[in-house]
C-alpha positions as a Markdown table, in Angstrom:
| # | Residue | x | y | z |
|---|---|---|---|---|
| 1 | Unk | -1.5 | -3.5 | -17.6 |
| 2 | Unk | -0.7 | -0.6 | -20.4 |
| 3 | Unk | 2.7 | -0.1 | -20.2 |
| 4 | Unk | 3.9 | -2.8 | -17.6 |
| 5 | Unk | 6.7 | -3.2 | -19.4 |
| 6 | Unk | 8.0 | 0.1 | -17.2 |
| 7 | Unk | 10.4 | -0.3 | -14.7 |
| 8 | Unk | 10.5 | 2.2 | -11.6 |
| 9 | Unk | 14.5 | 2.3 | -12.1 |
| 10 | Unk | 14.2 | 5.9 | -14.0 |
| 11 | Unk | 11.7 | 7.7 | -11.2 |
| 12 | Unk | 14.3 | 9.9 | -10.0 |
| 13 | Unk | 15.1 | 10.6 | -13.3 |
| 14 | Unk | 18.9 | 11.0 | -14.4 |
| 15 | Unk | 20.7 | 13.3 | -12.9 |
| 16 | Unk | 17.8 | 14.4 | -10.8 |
| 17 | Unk | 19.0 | 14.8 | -7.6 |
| 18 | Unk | 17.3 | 18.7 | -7.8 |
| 19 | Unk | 14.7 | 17.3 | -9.6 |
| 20 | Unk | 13.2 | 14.4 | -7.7 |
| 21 | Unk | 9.8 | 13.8 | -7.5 |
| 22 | Unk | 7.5 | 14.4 | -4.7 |
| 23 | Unk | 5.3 | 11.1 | -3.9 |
| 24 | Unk | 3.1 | 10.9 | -0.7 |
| 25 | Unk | 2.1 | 7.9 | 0.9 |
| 26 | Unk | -1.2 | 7.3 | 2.5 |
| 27 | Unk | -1.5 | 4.6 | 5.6 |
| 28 | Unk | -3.8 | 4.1 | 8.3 |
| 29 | Unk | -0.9 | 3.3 | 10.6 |
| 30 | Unk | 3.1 | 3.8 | 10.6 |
| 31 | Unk | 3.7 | 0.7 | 13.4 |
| 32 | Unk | 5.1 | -1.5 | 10.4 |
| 33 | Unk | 6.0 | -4.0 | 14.0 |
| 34 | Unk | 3.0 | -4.1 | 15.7 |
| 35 | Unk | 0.7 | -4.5 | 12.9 |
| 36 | Unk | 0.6 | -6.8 | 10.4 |
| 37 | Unk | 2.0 | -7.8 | 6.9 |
| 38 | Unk | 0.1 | -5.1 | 4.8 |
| 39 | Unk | 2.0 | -2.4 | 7.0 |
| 40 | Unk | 5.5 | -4.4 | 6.4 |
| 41 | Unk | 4.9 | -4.3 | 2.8 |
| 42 | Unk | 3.7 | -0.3 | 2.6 |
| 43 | Unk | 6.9 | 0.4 | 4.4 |
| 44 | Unk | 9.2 | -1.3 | 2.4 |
| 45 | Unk | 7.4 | 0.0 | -0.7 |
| 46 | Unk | 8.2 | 3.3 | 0.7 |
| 47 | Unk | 11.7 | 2.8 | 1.3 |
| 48 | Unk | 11.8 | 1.7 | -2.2 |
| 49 | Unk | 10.9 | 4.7 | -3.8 |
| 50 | Unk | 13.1 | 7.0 | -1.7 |
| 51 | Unk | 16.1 | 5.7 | -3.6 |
| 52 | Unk | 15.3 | 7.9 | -6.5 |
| 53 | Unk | 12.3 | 10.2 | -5.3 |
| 54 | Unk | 11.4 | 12.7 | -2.2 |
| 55 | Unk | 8.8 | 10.5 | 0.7 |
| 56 | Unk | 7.1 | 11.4 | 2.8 |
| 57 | Unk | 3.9 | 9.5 | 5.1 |
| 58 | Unk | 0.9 | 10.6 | 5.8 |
| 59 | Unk | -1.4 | 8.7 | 9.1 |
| 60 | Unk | -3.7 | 10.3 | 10.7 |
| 61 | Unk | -3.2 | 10.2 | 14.8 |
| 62 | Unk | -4.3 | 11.1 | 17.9 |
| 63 | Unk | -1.8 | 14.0 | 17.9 |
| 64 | Unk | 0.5 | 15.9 | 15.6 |
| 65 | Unk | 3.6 | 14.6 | 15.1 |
| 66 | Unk | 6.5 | 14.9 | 12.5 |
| 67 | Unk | 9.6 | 12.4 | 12.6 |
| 68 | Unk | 11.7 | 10.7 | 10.4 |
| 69 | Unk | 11.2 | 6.6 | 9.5 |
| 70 | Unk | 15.2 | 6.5 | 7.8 |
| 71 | Unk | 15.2 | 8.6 | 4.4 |
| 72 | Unk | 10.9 | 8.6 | 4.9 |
| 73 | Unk | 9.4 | 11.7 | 6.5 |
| 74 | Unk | 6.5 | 10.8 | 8.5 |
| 75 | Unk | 3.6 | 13.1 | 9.5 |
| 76 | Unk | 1.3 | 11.9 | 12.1 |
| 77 | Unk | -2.2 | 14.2 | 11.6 |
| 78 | Unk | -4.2 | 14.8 | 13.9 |
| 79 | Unk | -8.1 | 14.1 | 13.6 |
| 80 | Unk | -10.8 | 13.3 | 15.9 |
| 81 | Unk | -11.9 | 9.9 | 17.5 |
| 82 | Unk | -8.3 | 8.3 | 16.0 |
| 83 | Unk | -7.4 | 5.1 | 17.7 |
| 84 | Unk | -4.1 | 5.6 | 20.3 |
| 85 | Unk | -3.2 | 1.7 | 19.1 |
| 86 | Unk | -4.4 | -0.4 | 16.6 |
| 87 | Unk | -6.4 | -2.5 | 19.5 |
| 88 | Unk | -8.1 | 0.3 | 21.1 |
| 89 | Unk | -11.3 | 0.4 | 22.7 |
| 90 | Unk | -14.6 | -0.9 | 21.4 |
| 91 | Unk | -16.2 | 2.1 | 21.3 |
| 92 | Unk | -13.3 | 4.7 | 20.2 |
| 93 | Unk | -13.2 | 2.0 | 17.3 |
| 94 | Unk | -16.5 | 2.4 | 16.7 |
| 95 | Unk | -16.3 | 5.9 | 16.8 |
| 96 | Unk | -13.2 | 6.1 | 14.7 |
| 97 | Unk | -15.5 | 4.0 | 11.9 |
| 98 | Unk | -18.6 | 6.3 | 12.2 |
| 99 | Unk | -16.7 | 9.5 | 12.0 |
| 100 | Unk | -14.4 | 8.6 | 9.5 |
| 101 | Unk | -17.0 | 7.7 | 6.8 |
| 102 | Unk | -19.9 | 10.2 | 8.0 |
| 103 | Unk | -17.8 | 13.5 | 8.4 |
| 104 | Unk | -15.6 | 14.8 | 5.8 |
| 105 | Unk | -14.0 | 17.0 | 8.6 |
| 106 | Unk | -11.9 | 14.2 | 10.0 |
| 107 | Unk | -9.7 | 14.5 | 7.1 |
| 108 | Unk | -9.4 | 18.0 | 6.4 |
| 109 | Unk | -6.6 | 18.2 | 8.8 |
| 110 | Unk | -4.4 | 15.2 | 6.1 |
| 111 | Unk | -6.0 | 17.6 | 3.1 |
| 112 | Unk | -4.7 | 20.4 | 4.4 |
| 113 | Unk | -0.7 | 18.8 | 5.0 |
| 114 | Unk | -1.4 | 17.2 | 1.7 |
| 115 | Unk | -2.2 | 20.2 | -0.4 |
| 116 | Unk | 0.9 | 22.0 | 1.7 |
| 117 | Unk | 3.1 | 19.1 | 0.8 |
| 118 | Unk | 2.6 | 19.4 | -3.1 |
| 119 | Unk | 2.7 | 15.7 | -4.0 |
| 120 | Unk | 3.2 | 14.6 | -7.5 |
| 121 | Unk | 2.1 | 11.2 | -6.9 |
| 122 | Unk | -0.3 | 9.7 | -4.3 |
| 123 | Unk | 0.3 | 6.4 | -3.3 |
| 124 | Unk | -2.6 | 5.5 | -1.1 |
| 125 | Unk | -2.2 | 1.7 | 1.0 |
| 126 | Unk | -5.1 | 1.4 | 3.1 |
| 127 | Unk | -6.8 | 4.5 | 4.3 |
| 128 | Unk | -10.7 | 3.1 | 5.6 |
| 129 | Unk | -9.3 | 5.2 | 8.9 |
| 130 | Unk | -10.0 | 8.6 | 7.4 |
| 131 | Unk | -12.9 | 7.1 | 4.8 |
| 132 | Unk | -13.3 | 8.6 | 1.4 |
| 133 | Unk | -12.0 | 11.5 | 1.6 |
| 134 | Unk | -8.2 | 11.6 | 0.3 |
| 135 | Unk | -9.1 | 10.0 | -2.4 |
| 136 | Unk | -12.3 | 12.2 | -3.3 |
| 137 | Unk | -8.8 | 15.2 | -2.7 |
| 138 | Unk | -7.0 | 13.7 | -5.0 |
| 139 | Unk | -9.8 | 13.3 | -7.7 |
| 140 | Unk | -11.3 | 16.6 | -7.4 |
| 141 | Unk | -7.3 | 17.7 | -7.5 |
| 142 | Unk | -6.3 | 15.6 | -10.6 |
| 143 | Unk | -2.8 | 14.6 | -8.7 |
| 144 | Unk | -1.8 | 11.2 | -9.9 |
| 145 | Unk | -2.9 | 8.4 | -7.8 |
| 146 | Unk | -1.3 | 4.7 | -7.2 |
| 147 | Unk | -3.9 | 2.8 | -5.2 |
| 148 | Unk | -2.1 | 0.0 | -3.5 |
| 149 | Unk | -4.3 | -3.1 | -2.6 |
| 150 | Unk | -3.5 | -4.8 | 0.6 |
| 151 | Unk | -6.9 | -6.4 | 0.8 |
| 152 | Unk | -10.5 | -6.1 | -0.2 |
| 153 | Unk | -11.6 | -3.7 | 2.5 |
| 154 | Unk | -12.7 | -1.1 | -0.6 |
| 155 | Unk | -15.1 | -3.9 | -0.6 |
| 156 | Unk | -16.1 | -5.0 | 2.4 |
| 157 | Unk | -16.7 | -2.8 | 6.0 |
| 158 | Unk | -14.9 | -5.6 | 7.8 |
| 159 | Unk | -11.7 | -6.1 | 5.3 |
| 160 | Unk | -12.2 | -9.8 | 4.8 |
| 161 | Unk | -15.5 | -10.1 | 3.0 |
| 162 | Unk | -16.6 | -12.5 | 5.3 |
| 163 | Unk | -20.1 | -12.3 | 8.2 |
| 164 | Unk | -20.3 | -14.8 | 11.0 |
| 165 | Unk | -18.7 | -18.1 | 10.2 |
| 166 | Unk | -18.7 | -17.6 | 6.1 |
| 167 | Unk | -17.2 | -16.0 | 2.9 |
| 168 | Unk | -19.2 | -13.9 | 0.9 |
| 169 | Unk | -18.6 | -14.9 | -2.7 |
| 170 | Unk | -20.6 | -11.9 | -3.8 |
| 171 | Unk | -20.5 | -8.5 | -1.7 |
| 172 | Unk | -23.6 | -8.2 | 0.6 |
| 173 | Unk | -25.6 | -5.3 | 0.2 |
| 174 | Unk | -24.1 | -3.3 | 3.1 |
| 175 | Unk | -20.6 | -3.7 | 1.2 |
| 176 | Unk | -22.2 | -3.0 | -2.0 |
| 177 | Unk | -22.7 | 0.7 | -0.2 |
| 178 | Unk | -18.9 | 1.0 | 0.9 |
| 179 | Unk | -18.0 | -0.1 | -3.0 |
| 180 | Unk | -19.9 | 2.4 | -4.4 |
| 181 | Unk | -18.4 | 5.1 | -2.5 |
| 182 | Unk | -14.7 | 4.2 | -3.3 |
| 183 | Unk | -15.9 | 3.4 | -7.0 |
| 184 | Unk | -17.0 | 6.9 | -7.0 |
| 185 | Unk | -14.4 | 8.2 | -5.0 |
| 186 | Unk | -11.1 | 6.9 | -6.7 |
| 187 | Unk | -9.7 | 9.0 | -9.7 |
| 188 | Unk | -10.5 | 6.4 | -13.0 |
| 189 | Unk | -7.2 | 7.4 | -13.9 |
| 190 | Unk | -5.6 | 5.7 | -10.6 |
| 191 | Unk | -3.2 | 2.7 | -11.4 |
| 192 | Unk | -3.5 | 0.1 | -8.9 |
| 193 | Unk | -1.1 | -2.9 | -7.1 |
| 194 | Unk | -3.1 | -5.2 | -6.1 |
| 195 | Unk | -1.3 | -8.2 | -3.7 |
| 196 | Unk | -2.6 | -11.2 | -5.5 |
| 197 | Unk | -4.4 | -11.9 | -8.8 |
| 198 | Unk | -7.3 | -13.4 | -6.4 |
| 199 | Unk | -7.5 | -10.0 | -5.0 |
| 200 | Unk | -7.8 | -8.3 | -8.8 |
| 201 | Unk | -10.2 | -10.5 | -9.5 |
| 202 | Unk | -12.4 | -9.2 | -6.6 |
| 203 | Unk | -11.4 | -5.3 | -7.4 |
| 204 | Unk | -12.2 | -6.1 | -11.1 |
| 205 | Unk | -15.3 | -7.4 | -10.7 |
| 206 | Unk | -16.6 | -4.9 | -7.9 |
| 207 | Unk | -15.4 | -2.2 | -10.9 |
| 208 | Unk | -13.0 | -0.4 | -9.1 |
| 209 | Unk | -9.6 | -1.1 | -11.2 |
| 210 | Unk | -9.3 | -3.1 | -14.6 |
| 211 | Unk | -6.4 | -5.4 | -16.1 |
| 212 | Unk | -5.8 | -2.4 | -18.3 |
| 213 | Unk | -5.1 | -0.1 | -14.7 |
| 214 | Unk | -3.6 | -3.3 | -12.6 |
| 215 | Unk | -1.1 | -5.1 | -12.0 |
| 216 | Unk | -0.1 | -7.7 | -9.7 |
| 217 | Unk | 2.7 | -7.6 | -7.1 |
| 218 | Unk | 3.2 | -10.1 | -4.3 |
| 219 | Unk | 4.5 | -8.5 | -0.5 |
| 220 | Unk | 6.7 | -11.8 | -0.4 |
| 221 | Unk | 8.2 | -14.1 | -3.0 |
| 222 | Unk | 10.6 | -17.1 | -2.9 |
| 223 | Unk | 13.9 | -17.3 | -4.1 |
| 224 | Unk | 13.6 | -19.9 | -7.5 |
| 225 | Unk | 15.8 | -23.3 | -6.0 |
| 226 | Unk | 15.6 | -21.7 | -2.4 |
| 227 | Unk | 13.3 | -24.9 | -1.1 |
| 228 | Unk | 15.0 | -28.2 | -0.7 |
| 229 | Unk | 12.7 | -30.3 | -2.7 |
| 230 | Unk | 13.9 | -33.8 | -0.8 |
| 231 | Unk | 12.8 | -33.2 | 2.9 |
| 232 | Unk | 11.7 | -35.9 | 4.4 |
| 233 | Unk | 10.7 | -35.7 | 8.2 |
| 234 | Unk | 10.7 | -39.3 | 10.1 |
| 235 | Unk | 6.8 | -40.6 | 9.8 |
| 236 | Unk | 6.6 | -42.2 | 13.3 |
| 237 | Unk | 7.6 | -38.4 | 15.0 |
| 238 | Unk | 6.1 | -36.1 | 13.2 |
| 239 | Unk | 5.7 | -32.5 | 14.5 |
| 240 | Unk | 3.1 | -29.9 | 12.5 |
| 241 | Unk | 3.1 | -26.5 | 13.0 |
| 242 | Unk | 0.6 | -23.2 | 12.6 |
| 243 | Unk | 2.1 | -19.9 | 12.5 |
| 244 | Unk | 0.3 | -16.4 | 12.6 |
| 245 | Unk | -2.7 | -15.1 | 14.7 |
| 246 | Unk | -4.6 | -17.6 | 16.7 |
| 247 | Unk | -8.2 | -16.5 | 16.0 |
| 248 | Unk | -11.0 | -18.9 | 14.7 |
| 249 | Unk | -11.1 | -17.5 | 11.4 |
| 250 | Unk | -7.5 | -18.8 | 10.9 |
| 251 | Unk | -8.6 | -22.5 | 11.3 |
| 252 | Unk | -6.7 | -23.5 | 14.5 |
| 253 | Unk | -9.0 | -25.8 | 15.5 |
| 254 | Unk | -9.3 | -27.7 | 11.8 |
| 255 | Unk | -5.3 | -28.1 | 12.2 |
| 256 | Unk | -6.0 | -29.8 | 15.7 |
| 257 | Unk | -8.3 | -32.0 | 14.4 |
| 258 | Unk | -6.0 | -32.9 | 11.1 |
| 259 | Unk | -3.4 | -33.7 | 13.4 |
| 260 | Unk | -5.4 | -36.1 | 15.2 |
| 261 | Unk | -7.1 | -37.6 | 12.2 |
| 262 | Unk | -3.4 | -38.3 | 11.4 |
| 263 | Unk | -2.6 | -39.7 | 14.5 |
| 264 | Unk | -5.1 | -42.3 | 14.5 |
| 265 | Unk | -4.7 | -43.3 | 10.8 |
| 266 | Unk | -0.9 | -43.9 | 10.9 |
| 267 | Unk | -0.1 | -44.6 | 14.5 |
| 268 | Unk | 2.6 | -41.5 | 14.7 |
| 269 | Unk | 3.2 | -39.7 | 17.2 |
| 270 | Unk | 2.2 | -36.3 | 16.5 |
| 271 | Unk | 2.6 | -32.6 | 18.2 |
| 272 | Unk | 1.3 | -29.4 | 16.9 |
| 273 | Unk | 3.4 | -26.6 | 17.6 |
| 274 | Unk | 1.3 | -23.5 | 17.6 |
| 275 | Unk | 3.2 | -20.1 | 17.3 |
| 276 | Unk | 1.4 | -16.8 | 17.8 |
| 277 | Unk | -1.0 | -15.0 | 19.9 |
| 278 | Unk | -4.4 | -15.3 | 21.2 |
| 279 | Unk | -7.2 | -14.2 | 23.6 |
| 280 | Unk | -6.5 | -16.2 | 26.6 |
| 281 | Unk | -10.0 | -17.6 | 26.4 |
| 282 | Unk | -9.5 | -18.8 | 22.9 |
| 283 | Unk | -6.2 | -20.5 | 23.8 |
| 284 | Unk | -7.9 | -22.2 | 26.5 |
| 285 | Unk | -10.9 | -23.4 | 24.3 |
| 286 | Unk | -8.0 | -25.0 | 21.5 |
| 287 | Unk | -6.1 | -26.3 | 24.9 |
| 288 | Unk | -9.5 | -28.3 | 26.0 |
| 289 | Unk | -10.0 | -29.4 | 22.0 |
| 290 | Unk | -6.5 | -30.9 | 21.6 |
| 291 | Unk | -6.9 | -32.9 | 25.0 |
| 292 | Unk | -10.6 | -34.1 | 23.3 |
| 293 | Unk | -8.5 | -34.8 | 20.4 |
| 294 | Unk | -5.2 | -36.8 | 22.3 |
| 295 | Unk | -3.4 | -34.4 | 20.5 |
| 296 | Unk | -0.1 | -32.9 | 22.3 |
| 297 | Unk | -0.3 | -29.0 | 21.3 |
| 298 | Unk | 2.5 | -26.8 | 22.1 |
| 299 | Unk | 1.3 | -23.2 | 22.6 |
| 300 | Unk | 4.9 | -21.2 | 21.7 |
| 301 | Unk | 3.4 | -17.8 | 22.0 |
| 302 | Unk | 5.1 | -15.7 | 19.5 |
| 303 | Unk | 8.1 | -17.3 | 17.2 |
| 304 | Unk | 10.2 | -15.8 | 14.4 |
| 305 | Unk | 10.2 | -17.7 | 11.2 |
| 306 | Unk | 13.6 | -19.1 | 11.6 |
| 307 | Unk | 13.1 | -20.3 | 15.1 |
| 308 | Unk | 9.5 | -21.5 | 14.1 |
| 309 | Unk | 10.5 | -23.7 | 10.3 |
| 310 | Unk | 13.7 | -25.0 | 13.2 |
| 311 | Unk | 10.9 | -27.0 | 15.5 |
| 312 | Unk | 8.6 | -28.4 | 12.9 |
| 313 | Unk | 8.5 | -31.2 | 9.8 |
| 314 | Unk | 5.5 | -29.4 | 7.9 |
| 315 | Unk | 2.9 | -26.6 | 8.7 |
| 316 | Unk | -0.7 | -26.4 | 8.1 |
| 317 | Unk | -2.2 | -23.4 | 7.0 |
| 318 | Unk | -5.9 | -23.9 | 7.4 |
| 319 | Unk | -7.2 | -20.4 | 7.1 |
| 320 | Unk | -11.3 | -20.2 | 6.5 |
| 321 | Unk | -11.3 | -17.0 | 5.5 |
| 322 | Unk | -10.1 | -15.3 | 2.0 |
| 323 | Unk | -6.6 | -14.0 | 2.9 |
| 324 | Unk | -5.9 | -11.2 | 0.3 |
| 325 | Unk | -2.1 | -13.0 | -0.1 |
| 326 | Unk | -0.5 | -15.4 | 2.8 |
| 327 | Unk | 3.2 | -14.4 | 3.8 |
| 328 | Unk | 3.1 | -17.2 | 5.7 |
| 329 | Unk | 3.5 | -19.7 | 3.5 |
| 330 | Unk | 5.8 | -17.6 | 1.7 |
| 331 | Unk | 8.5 | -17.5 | 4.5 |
| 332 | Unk | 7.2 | -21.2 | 5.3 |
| 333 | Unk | 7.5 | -22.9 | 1.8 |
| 334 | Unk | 11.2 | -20.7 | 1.1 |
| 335 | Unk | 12.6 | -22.1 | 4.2 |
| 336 | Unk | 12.1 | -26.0 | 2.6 |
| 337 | Unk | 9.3 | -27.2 | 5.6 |
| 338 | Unk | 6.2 | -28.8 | 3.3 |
| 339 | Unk | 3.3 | -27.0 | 3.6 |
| 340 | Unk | -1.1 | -28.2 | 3.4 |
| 341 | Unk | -2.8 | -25.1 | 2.6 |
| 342 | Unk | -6.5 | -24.2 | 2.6 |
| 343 | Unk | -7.5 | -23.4 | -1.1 |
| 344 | Unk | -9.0 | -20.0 | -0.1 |
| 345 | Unk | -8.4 | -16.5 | -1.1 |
| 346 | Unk | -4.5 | -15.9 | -2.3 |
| 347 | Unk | -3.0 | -18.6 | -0.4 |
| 348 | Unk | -2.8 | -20.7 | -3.7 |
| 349 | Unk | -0.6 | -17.9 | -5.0 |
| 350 | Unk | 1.6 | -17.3 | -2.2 |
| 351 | Unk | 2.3 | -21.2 | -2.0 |
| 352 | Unk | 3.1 | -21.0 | -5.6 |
| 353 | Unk | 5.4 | -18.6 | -5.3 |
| 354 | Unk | 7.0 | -19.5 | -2.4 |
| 355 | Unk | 9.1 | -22.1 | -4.4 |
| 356 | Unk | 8.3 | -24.8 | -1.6 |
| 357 | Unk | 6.0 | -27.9 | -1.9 |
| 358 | Unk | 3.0 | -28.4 | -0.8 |
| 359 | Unk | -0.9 | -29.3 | -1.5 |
| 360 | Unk | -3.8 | -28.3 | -1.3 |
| 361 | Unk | -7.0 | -29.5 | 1.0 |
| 362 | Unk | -10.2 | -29.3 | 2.9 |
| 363 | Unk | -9.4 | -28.7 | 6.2 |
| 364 | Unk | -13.6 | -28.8 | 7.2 |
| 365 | Unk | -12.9 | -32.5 | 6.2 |
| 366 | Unk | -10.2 | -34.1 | 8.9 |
| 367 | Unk | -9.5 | -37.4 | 7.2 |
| 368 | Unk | -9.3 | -36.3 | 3.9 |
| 369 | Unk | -7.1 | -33.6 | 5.6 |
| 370 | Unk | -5.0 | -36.2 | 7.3 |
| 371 | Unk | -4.9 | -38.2 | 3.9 |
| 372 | Unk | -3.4 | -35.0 | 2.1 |
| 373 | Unk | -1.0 | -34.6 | 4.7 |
| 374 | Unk | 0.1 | -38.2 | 4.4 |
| 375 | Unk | 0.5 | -37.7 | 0.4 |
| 376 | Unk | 3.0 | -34.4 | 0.7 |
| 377 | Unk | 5.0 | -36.1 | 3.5 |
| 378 | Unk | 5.2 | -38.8 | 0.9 |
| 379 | Unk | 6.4 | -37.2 | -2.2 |
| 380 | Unk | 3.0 | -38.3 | -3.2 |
| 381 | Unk | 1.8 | -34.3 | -4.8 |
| 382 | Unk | 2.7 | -32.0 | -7.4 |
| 383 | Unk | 0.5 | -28.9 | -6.5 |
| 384 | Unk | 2.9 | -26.3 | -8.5 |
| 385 | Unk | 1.2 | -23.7 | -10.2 |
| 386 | Unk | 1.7 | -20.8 | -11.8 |
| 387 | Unk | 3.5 | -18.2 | -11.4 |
| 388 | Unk | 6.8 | -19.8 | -10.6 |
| 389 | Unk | 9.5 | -17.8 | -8.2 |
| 390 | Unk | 11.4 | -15.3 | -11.0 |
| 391 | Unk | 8.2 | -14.5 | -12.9 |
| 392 | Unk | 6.5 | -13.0 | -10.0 |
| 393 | Unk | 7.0 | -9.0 | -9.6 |
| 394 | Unk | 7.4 | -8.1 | -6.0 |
| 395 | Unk | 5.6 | -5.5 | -4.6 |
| 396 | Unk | 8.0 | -3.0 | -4.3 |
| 397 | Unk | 9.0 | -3.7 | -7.9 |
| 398 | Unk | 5.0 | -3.4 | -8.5 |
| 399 | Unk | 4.3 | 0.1 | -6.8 |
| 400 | Unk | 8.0 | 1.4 | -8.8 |
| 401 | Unk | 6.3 | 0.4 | -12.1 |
| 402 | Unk | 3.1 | 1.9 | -10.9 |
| 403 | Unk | 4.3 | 4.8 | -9.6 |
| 404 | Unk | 6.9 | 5.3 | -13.2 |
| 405 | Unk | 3.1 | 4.7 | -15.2 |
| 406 | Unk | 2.0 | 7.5 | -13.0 |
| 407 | Unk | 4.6 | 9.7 | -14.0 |
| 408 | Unk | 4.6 | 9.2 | -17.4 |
| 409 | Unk | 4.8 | 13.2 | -19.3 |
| 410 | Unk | 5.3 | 14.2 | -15.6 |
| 411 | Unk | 7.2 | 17.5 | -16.8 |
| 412 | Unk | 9.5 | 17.8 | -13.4 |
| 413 | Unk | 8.1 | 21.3 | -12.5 |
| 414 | Unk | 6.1 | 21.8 | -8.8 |
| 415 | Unk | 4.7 | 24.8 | -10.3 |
| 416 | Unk | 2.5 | 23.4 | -12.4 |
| 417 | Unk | 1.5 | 20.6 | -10.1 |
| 418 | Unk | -1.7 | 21.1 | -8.8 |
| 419 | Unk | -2.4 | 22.9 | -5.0 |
């Protein structure tokens, strides 16, 4: 990127307590808890920047609401059809979808607080829940804009880039609509954050940002030397472990089956310890595979980290989908447990970074699965990549330099800033 070399230290510039500047942030939701990782990772971005600037939030909601998130103002906007929780009905979802991208309306409540607030930087997350229309504001408005790249849902109507039981490697037509509106829609003087290089990649070649506009900044990064290097669990009691949300698309059922591909070829005794939450009817369909299998599976429900790396000797991450980054095997790989990870999306990366070991496999394959497994319980891999932990920029450290860009020649002065 032009200027990465910028560091968000000098934002507030010095001596600026009168003088800080104004930076909104645009979310689809504010439940940092009850979300997911892209939500942790906005908020802590946030919190960030209100060392040295002024912060406030901007969701839109069923109802108007203002409160305070620590030193981050939050306003909750009203619009029509918004979702009460992130889970809500079928059709208010639906609804949600079809108003948010068919009538600018929806968002003329956010315009309005927006235009009121007198923002000198933008930072929009992900903002599909009001459609286009913020960033068409802040185009037609010329305020500097930080687009921050959770995922690749300016490229896709379903945020993964996947349909039915496979990836797209190219975006379908349908999609191809949806990238043409944000394309059009997005200021091309916007610098963007984007959570892995995989998900550049995808941005760069759907034409929406550019290395010259980018940069990349990971939500999670190891600590370099923070993974012991020399764990060994015992062979002959071995238990595995999955962590995150227990959904097909996550590859649940490819870690059962690994598990007992490994059983069989070495005679262990194996359980898989699976932590997270799932439709019960799911659960039950995994609970009738693993007894197919032989395969004891313990279904923890939900785990912290620490709790979760305490109970296991290595975890599979067999995701089939294209996950934008992976905290996972971040928080996994820092904490010393080996991990086998599905070569998809920006796992690779987060592994990499994680400064744990691990490999790489096909999970659609079982034994070779199983034989990859064997290898890293071994000492048998050397899967390290680039970047290494210490030359990978957080995010926060990524949206400060962003945000610093942005500001370049900013002259300080709300008055000139436009309405």
């Amino acid at each position: 990127m032009t200027g990465a070399g910028t560091t968000g230290a000098g934002i507030g510039m010095t001596g600026a307590e009168l003088n800080r500047p104004r930076i909104a942030v645009l979310a689809d939701w504010w439940w940092p808890n009850l979300v997911g990782g892209a939500e942790r990772s906005a908020r802590s971005a946030a919190l960030e920047l209100a060392r040295t600037a002024e912060v406030a939030v901007f969701v839109p909601a069923p109802a108007d609401e203002v409160y305070s998130d620590g030193p981050l103002t939050v306003h909750a906007v009203r619009r029509p059809y918004a979702r009460r929780v992130h889970a809500d009905s079928a059709l208010r979802r639906g609804l949600e979808l079809l108003t948010a991208w068919l009538l600018p309306a929806v968002a003329s409540r956010q315009i309005r607080a927006l235009r009121a607030y007198r923002p000198d930087v933008v930072v929009a997350t992900n903002v599909s829940r009001t459609g286009p229309w913020l960033l068409r504001w802040a185009r037609a408005s010329g305020v500097r804009l930080v687009r921050s790249y959770h995922d690749l849902s300016d490229t896709c109507w379903r945020r993964s880039r996947r349909r039915g039981t496979e990836n797209c490697a190219e975006i379908c037509a349908g999609c191809r609509v949806k990238t043409g509106v944000m394309r059009r829609a997005t200021p091309p003087t916007a610098v963007a954050v984007c959570v892995s290089g995989f998900v550049r990649d995808e941005l760069e070649r759907a034409g929406l940002t550019s290395r010259e506009t980018s940069l990349v900044a990971y939500p999670l990064v190891g600590a370099p030397g923070g993974a012991s290097a020399t764990y060994r669990p015992d062979p002959m009691r071995l238990v595995l472990g999955y962590l995150g949300r227990v959904a097909p698309v996550k590859g649940v059922e490819a870690a059962i089956r690994t598990a007992a591909a490994y059983r069989r070829n070495t005679g262990a005794a194996v359980t898989l310890l699976v932590a997270g939450d799932g439709q019960p009817d799911y659960l039950r369909e995994l609970a009738a595979l693993a007894a197919a299998q032989q395969v004891d599976v313990d279904f923890a429900g939900q785990l912290d980290v620490e709790a979760f790396c305490a109970r296991i000797d290595a975890a599979l991450i067999p995701s089939t989908w294209m996950e934008p980054f992976g905290r996972v095997a971040v928080e996994v790989g820092s904490r010393g447990r080996p991990m086998l990870v599905s070569r998809v999306g920006g796992l690779p990366e987060a592994a990499a970074v994680s400064g744990g070991r691990f490999a790489f496999t096909d999970f659609a394959d079982p034994e070779a699965a199983a034989r990859a497994l064997g290898e890293l319980l071994d000492g048998r891999t050397d899967a390290t990549t680039a970047p290494a932990p210490g030359a990978a920029m957080p995010l926060e450290q990524g949206v400060l330099t962003a945000v610093a860009r942005a500001l370049e020649g900013w002259p300080g002065n709300r008055e000139e800033q436009p309405a």
